[in-house]
C-alpha positions, 0 to 999 in steps of 0.5 A: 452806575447808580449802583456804583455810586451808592456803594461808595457813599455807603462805604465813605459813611461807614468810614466817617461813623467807625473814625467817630467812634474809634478817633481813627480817619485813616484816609490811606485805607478807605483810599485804597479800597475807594480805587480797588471798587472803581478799577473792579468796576471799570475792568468788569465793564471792559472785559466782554461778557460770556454768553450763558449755555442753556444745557436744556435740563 
């Protein structure tokens, strides 16, 4: 979770320090990439992990 946190306050910094220098606050963009990072990580947290083969090489 702490992960997860960090990205999204990294991400809404970048998108303040690029609407600063390019007078663009698009909020639909950085929405939309907002809820493609929590659904990413809600469906990763969902779906069973694979256990891994040890091929003894």
């Amino acid at each position: 979770m702490k992960n997860i946190l960090g990205l999204i306050i990294g991400t809404i910094a970048g998108w303040l320090i690029w609407g600063y220098f390019t007078d663009d606050f698009s909020g639909e963009k950085l929405f939309m990439f907002l809820m493609g990072i929590i659904m990413g990580y809600i469906i990763g947290r969902i779906t069973p992990k694979r256990k891994k083969v040890d091929l003894g090489t």
